[in-house]
C-alpha positions, 0 to 999 in steps of 0.5 A: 462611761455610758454606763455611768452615765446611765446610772446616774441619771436613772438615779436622778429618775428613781428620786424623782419619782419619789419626790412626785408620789411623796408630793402627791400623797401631800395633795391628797391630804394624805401623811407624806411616804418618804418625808413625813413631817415629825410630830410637835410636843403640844403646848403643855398647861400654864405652870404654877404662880411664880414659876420661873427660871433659876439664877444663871450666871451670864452666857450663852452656855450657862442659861439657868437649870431648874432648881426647885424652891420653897416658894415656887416649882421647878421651872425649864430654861428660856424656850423650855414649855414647863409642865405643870399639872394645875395653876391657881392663876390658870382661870385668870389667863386670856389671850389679848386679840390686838388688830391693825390695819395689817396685823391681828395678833394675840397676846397671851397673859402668861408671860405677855408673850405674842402666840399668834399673828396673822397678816391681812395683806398676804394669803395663805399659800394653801388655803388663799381664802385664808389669811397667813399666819406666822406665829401661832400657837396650836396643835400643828404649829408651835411659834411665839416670841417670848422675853423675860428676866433671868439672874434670879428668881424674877418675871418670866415668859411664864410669870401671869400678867395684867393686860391695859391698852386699846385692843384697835387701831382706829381710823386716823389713828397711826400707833397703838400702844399696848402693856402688860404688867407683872406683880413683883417676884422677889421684889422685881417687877417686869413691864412690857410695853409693845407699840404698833404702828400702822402699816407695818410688821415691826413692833417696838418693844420696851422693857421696864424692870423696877426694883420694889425690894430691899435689895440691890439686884442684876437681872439680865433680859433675855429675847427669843424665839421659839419654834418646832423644826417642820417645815411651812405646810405647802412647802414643796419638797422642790423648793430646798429653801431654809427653815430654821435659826440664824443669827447675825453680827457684824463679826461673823456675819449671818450664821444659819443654823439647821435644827438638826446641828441645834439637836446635836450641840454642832451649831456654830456662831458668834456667842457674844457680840454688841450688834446683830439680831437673832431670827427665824427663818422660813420661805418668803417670811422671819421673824427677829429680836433687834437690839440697838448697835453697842448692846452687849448680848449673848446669843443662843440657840437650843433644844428645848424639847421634842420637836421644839427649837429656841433662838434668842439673846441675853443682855443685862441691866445695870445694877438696879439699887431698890426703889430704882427702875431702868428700861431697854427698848427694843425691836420685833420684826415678824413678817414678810421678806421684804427686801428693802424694809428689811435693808431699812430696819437693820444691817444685815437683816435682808440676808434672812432673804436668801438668795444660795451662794449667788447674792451677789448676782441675785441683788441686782436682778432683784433690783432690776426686777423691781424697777420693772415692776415699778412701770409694767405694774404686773409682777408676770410682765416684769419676768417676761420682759427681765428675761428679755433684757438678759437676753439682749444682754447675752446675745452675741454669746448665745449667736456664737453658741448657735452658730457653732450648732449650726455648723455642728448641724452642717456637718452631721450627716458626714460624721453619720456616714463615717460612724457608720463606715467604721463602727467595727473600728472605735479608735480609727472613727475618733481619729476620723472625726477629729480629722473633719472637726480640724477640715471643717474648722468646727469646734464640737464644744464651741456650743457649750462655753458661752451657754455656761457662761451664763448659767450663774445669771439665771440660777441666780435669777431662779433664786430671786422668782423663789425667794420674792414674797412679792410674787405671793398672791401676784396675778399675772394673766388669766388662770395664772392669780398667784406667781408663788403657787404651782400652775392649778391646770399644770399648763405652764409646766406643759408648755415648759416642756414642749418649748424643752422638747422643741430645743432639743429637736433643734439641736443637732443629734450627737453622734454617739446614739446613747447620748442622743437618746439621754438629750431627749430623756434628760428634759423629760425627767426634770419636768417632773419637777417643773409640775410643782415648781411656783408659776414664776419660776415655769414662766421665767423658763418658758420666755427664756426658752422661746426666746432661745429658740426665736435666737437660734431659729434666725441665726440657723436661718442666717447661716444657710442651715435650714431648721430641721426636728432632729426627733429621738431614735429609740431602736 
């Protein structure tokens, strides 16, 4: 049994280990060893005038093939970057730079499609003298929202387009409006039309299509989102947060979908559905293509090409007879994790912030956390002071945990002197043992149920601190500017583990020397990770285990154990 134990937690060691170098390779600015990220097509060139995708039937499954025509190349499916060797429109495309009070974005003119947007009120995690970007179009990064219509040869996410509008939100002023617009394909025109408003990340967006032809057609809407399968630069591998697509409907609720299940065509989620949205997903920010409730849609997700994924939804229009036009309005939510915009804006939409298999334990913590913040005004306090309530919460277990140490303490040097009395005889000690453990009324797992029993709380509060973009960019004291980032001095992560260290010597010393020595072996290994976990998240552990010790120190105290180190013994 020692040595499995043994084994398993040299494992633990071993990959740990690993994490670290692969971590400081990263620091460095040096390619990572064991993790290396793979490397994004880059966007190819702007294909030829009227490049589009080929009819398709309805269907997440049946999403057009290129067919090649007299009048136009042939062109990829939705999210597919088409490649084309030159374009008698290429000189006439531009990118369109849109600002608000909390967003610059770019616009590009092929396909009106947004390529770029940056968010004025958060920093970048690596460069804080930068702003964050989500979208982004580049040689590192590939991330756009695309629409266009499908069912025929008609405007696309490629199709050139003309710009009109204000380029500046302005003083005073609380919406921005503006549009792109396409010449006719095949007699149908496509009319985008994206409205901003101050203060926010959500961009209406409506869609007019008008039939200028000859005949009736039934072209279909389609919504998506387009990204390569990295991870966000900076992200620790520590953090084991989602990057990927999700959809959601009401039928089957939120469905994540890691790239590698897209590569391998093992995705599954609900194909069809009159409600829900379409999203991507990463630490701390999303982004999702929102219809109103009763829409019927059709939903996908697929690989487009090397290192490049697509999430999206398909809805029709109506039969549009020539000379008419319709519309569908809709909505773009790209932006940070706030939980109680994203409750506001859409149902279900909060779950992109994930909180692991503990949600509904983290909701209320997250809550709680809030209203603290609402009165102390200092995201690092409201940890500290959340911390404190949960433990007022929880003391008569954590009492009951020590007081059963205290007697376990009480009565070590008499379990000492018999096992070593009669060490030439295992099965006679264990006898011994559970002989003074039955005397002496002490129970050696007393210790362990209530301390369990609150484990699901603080994984579940580990969850909050981690997956809160509040703590992006929030000071709490001193050296410590930015809860979300790793400690630049490591002096949290080094008082992290002398508090772990110092519980450990308070506890009484088990009998068997090969679990003492792993008692005090275990705190140090997983330190390591502590070194590049978020300064929240260090800070939350260190008042947890003060407190702990404060706890444990009195009631030791109170029942006439005085304190005592029992330090590690490594002969």
């Amino acid at each position: 049994m020692n040595d499995i134990r043994r084994t398993i937690l040299w494992v633990i060691f071993g990959f740990s280990l690993v994490l670290l170098w692969d971590q400081w390779q990263l620091h460095n600015g040096k390619k990572a060893t064991f993790f290396p990220k793979p490397e994004i097509a880059a966007p190819a060139p702007a294909p030829a005038a009227g490049a589009a995708p080929a009819s398709a039937t309805t269907g997440a499954n049946a999403l057009p093939t290129a067919t090649a025509t007299a009048t136009a190349p042939a062109a990829a499916s939705p999210g597919q970057v088409p490649t084309s060797a030159s374009s008698p429109t290429a000189a006439a495309r531009e990118k369109i730079e849109i600002e608000t009070d909390v967003l610059k974005l770019s616009f590009d003119t092929e396909g009106g499609s947004l390529v770029r947007n940056e968010f004025t009120k958060h920093l970048d995690l690596v460069d804080p003298k930068k702003n964050m970007v989500l979208l982004d179009q580049s040689s590192s990064r590939v991330y756009m929202a695309q629409t266009g219509l499908i069912g025929g040869d008609f405007p696309t996410h490629k199709t050139p387009m003309s710009f009109s509008g204000e380029r500046k939100l302005k003083d005073g002023q609380d919406e921005l409006t503006v549009r792109f617009e396409s010449a006719d394909i095949n007699g149908v025109q496509l009319i985008k039309t994206y409205t901003l408003k101050r203060g926010s990340h959500v961009i209406g967006v409506k869609h007019d299509v008008v039939n200028k032809g000859s005949v009736p057609v039934s072209p279909q809407l389609y919504m998506q989102l387009v990204r390569d399968g990295n991870k966000p630069e900076g992200e620790s591998a520590f953090y084991f947060t989602f990057t990927g697509p999700a959809i959601y409907t009401e039928a089957k609720k939120y469905q994540k979908l890691e790239f590698s299940d897209i590569e391998k065509n093992k995705g599954e989620f609900e194909k069809s559905s009159p409600n829900g949205y379409v999203a991507m997903v990463q630490h701390y920010f999303a982004s999702a293509w929102l219809l109103p409730e009763g829409i019927q849609r059709e939903n996908f997700a697929r690989k487009v090409d090397t290192n490049l994924y697509a999430v999206g939804m398909i809805t029709p229009f109506a039969e549009l007879a020539p000379g008419q036009s319709r519309s569908i309005s809709n909505q773009l939510f790209s932006g940070p994790q706030e939980e109680k915009v994203l409750e506001a804006l859409s149902p279900g939409l909060d779950l992109v912030k994930d909180y692991g298999w503990l949600a509904m334990l983290s909701k209320p913590l997250y809550w709680l956390l809030d209203q603290l913040h609402s009165v102390l005004q200092n995201w690092g306090w409201s940890i500290v002071a959340l911390v404190l309530l949960i433990k007022i919460a929880f003391y008569w277990l954590n009492a009951k945990a020590y007081s059963s140490m205290a007697k376990m303490k009480a009565i070590n040097p008499k379990i000492m002197e018999m096992r070593e009395r009669l060490k030439n005889n295992p099965q006679q000690m264990q006898q011994e043992m559970m002989k003074i453990y039955r005397e002496e009324k002490v129970n050696p797992m007393g210790g362990c149920f209530p301390i369990m029993v609150q484990i699901p709380v603080f994984i579940a509060l580990y969850w909050v601190l981690l997956s809160s973009v509040e703590m992006r960019n929030a000071p709490w004291l001193g050296w410590i500017q930015d809860l979300a980032a790793p400690d630049p001095y490591f002096i949290l992560p080094l008082i992290m583990t002398l508090t772990t260290l110092l519980q450990t010597a308070l506890n009484p010393a088990p009998p068997d020397p090969m679990q003492a020595k792993l008692m005090w072996m275990m705190p140090l290994i997983f330190s390591v990770m502590f070194f590049f976990f978020p300064s929240g998240l260090v800070l939350y552990w260190i008042t947890n285990n003060i407190l702990s010790i404060a706890q444990q120190w009195m009631i030791n105290t109170r029942m006439g154990v005085p304190p005592q180190f029992n330090l590690p013994k490594f002969k």
